[in-house]
MARFI-670805 format. One line per 5 residues: number of its first residue (from 1); for each residue z negated, x negated, y negated of N, C-alpha, C. Coordinates in Angstrom, 1 decimal. Example, Ala and Ser with C-alpha at 12.3 -4.5 7.8 and 13.67 -1.06 7.14 Angstrom:
BEGIN
1 = -7.8 -13.2 5.7 -7.8 -12.3 4.5 -7.8 -13.2 3.3  -7.1 -12.8 2.2 -7.1 -13.7 1.1 -7.9 -12.9 0.0
% end
This chain:
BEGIN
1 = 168.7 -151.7 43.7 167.6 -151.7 42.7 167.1 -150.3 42.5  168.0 -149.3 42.6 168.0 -148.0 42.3 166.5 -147.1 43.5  166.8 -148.4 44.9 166.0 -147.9 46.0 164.3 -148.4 45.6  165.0 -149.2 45.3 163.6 -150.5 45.3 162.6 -149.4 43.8  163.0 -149.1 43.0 162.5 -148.5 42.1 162.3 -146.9 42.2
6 = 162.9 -146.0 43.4 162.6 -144.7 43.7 161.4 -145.3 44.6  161.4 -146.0 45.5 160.3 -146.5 46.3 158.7 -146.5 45.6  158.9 -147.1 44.7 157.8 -147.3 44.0 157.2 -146.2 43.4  158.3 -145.3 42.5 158.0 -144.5 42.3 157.5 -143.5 43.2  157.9 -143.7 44.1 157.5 -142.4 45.4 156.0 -143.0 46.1
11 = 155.2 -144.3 45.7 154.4 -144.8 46.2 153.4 -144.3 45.2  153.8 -144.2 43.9 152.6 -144.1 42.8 152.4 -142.5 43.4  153.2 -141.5 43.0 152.9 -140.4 43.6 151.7 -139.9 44.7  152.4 -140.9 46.0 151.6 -140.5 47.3 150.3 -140.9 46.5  150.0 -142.1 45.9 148.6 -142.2 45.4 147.6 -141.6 44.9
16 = 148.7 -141.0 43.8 147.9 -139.9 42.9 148.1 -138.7 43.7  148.4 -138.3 44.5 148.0 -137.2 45.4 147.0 -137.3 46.3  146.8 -138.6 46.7 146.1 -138.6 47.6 144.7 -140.0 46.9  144.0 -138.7 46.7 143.0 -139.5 45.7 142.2 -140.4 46.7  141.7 -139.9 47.9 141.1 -140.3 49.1 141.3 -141.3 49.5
21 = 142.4 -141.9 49.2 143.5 -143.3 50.1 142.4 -144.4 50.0  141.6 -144.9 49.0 140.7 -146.0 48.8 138.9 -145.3 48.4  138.5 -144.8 49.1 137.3 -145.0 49.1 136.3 -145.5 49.0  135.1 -145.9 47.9 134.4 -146.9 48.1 133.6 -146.1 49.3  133.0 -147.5 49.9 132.2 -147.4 51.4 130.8 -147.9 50.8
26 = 129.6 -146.9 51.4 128.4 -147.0 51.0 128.3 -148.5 52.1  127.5 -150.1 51.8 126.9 -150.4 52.8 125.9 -150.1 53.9  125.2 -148.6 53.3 124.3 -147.7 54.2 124.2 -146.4 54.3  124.5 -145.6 55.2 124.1 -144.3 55.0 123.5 -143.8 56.2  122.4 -143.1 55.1 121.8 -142.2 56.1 121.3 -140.8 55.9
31 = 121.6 -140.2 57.2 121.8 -138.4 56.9 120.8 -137.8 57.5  120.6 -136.9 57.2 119.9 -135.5 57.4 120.4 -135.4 58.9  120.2 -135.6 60.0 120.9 -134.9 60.7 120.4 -133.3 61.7  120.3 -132.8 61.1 120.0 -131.4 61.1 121.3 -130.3 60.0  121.8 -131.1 59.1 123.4 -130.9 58.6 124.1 -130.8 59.5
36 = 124.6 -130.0 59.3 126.2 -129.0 59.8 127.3 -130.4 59.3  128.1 -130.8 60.2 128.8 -132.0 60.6 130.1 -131.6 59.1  130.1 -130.3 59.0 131.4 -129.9 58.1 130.7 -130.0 56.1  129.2 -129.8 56.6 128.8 -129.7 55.4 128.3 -131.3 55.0  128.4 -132.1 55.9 127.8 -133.5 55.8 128.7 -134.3 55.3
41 = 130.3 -134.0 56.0 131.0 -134.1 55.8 131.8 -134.4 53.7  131.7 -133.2 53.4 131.6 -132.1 52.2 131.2 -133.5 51.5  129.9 -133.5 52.1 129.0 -134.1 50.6 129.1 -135.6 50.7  129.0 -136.0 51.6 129.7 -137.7 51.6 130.8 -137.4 50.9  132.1 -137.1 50.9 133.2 -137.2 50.5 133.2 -137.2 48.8
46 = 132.6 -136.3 48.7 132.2 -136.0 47.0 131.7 -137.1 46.7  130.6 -137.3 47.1 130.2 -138.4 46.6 130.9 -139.9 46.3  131.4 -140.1 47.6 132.3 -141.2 47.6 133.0 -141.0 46.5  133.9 -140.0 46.2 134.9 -139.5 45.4 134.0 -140.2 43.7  132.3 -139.4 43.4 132.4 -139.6 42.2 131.8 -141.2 42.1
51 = 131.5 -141.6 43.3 130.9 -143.9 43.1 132.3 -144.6 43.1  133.4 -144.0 43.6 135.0 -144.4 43.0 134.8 -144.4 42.2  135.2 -143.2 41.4 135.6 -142.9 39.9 134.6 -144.0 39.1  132.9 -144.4 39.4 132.1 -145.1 38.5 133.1 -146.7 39.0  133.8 -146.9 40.4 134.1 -148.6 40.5 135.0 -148.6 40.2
56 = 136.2 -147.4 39.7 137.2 -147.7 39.4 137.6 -147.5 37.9  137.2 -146.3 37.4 137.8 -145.4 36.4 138.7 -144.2 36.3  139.1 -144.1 37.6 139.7 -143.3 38.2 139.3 -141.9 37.7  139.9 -140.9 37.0 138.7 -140.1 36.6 139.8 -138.7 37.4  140.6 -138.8 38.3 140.9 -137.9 38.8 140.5 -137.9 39.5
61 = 139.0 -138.8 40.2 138.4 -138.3 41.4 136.8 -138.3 40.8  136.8 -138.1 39.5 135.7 -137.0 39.3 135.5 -135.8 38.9  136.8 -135.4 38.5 137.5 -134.2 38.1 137.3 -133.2 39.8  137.5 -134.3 40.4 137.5 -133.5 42.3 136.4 -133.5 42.6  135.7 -134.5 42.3 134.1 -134.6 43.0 132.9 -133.8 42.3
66 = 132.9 -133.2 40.9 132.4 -132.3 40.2 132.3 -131.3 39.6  131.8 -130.2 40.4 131.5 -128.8 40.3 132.2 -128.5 38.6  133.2 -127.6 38.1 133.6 -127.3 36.8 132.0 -126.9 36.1  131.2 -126.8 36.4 130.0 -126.2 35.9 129.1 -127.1 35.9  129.1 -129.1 36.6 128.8 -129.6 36.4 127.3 -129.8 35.3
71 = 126.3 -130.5 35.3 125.2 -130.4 34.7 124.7 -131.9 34.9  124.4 -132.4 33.7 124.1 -133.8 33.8 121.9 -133.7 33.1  120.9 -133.4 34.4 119.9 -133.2 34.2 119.2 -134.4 33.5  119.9 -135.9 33.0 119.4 -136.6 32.4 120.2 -136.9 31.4  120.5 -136.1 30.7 122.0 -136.4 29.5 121.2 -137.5 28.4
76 = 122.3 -138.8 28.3 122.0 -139.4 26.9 121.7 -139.0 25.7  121.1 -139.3 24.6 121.5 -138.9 23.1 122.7 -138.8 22.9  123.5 -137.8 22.2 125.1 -138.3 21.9 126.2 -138.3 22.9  125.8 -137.8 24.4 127.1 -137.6 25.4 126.8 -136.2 25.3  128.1 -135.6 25.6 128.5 -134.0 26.0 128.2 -133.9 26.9
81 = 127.7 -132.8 27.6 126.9 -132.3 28.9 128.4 -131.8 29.3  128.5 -132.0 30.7 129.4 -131.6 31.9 130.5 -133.3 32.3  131.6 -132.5 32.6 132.5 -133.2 33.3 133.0 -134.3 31.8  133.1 -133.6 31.1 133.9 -134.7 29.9 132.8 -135.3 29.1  131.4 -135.2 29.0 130.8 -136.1 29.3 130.4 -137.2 30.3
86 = 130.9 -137.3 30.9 131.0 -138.4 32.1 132.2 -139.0 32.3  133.4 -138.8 32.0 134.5 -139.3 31.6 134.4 -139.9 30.3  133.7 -139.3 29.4 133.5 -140.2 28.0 132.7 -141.6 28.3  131.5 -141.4 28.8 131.0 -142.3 29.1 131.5 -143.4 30.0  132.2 -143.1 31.0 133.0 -143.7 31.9 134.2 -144.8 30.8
91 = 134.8 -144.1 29.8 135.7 -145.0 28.7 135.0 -145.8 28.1  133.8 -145.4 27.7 132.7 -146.7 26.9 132.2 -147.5 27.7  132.0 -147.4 28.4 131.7 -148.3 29.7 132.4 -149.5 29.7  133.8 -149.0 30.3 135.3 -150.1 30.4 135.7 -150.4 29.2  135.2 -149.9 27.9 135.4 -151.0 26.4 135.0 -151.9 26.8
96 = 133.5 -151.9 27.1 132.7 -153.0 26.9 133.0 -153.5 28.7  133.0 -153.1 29.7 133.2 -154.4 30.6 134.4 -153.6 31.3  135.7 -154.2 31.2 136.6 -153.5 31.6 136.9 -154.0 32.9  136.2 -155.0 33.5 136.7 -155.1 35.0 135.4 -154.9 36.0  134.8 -153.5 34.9 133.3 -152.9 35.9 134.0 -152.8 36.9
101 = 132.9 -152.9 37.9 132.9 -152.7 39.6 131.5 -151.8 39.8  131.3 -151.0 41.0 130.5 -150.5 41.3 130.1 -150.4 43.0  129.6 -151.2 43.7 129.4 -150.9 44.9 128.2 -150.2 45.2  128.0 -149.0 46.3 127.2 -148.8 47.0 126.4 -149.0 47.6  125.2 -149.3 47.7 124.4 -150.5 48.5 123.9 -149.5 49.5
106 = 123.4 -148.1 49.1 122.8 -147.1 49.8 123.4 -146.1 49.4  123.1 -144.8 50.3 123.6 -143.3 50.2 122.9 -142.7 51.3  121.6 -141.9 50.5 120.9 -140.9 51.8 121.4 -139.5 51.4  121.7 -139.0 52.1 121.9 -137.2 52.4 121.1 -136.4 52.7  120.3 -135.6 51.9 119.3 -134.9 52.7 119.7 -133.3 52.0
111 = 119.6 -132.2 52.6 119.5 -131.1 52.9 120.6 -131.0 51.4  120.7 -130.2 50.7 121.9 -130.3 49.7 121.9 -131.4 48.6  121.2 -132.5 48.9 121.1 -133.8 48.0 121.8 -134.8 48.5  122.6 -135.4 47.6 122.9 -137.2 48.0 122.1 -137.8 47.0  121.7 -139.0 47.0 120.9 -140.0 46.7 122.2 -141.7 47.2
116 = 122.5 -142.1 45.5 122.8 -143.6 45.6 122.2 -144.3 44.8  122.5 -145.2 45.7 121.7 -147.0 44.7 122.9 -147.4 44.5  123.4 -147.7 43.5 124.9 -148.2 43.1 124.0 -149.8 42.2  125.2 -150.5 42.4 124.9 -152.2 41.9 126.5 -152.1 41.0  126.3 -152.4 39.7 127.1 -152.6 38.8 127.7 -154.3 38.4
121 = 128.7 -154.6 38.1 129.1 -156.0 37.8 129.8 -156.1 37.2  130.2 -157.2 36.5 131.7 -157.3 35.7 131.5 -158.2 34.4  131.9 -158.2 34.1 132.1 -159.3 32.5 132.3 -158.3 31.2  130.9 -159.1 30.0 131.6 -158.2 28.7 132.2 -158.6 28.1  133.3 -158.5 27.8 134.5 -158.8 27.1 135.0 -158.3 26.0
126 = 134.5 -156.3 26.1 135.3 -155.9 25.2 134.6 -155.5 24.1  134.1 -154.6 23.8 132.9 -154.1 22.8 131.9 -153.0 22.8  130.8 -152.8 22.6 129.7 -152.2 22.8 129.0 -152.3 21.9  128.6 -150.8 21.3 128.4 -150.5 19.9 128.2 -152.0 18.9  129.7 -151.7 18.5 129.5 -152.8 17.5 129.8 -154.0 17.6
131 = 129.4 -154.7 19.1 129.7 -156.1 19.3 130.5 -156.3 20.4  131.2 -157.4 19.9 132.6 -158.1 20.6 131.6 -159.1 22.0  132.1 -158.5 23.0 131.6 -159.1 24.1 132.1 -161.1 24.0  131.6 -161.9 24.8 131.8 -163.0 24.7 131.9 -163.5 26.9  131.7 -162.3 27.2 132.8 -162.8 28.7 131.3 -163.0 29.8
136 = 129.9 -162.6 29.4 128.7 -162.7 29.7 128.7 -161.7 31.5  127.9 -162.2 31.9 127.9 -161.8 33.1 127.3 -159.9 33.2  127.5 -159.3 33.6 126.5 -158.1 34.1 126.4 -157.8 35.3  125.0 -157.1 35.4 124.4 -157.4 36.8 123.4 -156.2 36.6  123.7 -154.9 37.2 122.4 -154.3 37.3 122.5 -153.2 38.2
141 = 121.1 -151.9 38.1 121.6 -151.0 39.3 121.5 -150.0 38.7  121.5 -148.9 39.5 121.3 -147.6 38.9 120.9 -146.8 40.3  120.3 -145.6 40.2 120.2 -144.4 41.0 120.7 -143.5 40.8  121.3 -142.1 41.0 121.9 -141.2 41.2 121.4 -140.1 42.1  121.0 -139.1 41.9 120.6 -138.2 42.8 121.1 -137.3 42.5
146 = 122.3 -136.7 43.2 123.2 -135.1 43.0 123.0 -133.9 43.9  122.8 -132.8 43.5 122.9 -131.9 43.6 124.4 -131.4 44.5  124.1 -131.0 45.9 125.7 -130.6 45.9 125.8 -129.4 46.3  126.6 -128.8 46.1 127.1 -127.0 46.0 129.0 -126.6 46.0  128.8 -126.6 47.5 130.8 -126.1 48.0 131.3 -127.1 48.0
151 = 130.4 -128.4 48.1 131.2 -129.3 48.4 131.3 -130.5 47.4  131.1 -130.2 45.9 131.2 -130.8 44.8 129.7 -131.5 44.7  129.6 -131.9 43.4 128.3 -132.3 42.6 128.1 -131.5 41.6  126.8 -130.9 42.0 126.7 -129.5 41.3 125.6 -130.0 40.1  124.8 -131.1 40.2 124.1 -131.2 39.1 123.3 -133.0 39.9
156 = 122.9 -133.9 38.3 123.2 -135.3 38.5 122.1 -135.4 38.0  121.0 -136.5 38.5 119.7 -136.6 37.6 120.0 -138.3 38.2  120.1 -139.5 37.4 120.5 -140.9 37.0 119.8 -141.5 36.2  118.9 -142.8 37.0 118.3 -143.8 36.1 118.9 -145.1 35.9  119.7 -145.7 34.7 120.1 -146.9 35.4 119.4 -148.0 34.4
161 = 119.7 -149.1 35.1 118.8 -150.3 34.4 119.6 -150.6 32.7  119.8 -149.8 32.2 120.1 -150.0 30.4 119.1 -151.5 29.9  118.4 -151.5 29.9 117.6 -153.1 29.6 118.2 -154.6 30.0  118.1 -154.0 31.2 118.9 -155.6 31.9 120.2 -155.3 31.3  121.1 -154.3 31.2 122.8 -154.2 30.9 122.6 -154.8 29.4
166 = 121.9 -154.1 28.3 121.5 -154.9 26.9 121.4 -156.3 26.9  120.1 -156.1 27.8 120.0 -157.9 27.6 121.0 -159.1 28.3  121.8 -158.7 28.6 122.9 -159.6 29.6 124.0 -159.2 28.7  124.2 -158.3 28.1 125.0 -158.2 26.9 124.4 -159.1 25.6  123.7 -159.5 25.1 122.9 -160.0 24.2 123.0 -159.4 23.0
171 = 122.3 -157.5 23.6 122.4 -156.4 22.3 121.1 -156.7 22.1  119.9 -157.0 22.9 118.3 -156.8 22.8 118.0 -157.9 23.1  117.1 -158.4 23.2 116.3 -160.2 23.2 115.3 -159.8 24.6  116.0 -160.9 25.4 114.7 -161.1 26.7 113.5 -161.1 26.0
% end
């Protein structure tokens, strides 16, 4: 028992060291290719790192994928600008649908930009300002356009469909 439980333990580890191990996969990318193979490299990876963190929660791999100096050029009313702003949001998120998912549908690369189309899903269940989810479907998308610098996401400009997420929540009236 003693093995069977260092095992595991030695499994959680390799995981959280190796934030990389599960990657979300864009269904499309397309690059710049006039990028340096090491710098194209860079900025895929980051990126992947921070459309994880939005399908998982994982917020050790946005902590990796975002510049400490971080800048969020379309900040909410009421979020903190930088990295713990997007972790906060990231927790209100999973109140209200805690088995969000997030896939990639696109991801262009161009000269120090990524560009995603991310598709959101999941069930509200939990709560969102104020109201107790009732298990309703969500369904919507978002864009993302980051800034990258050394490798990170140096600065984030994000539209996402808030209307449709309301109205499928039944916070706003079709």
């Amino acid at each position: 028992m003693a093995t069977l439980a260092w095992l595991a333990a030695a499994s959680v580890l390799a995981q959280a060291s190796n934030p990389d191990g599960a990657l979300t996969t864009p269904k499309k990318i397309i690059v710049d290719q006039s990028l340096a193979k090491k710098t194209l490299d860079a900025q895929i990876l980051a990126a992947r790192r921070y459309d994880t963190f939005w399908n998982t929660g994982d917020e050790s791999l946005a902590r990796i994928a975002l510049a400490p100096t971080f800048i969020d050029n379309t900040l909410p009313h009421g979020r903190p600008q930088g990295v713990e702003g997007v972790l906060k949001a990231s927790r209100a998120f999973r109140t209200a649908v805690p088995d969000l998912r997030c896939e990639v549908t696109q991801m262009l690369v161009v000269g120090d930009r990524v560009i995603t189309h991310l598709h959101f899903t999941g069930r509200f269940t939990g709560t969102f300002a104020g109201k107790q989810g009732g298990g309703q479907a969500i369904d919507f998308i978002a864009t993302d356009i980051y800034r990258m610098a050394d490798g990170r996401i140096a600065e984030d400009w994000h539209l996402e469909d808030n209307l449709t997420f309301l109205q499928q929540a039944g916070l706003v009236a079709k």
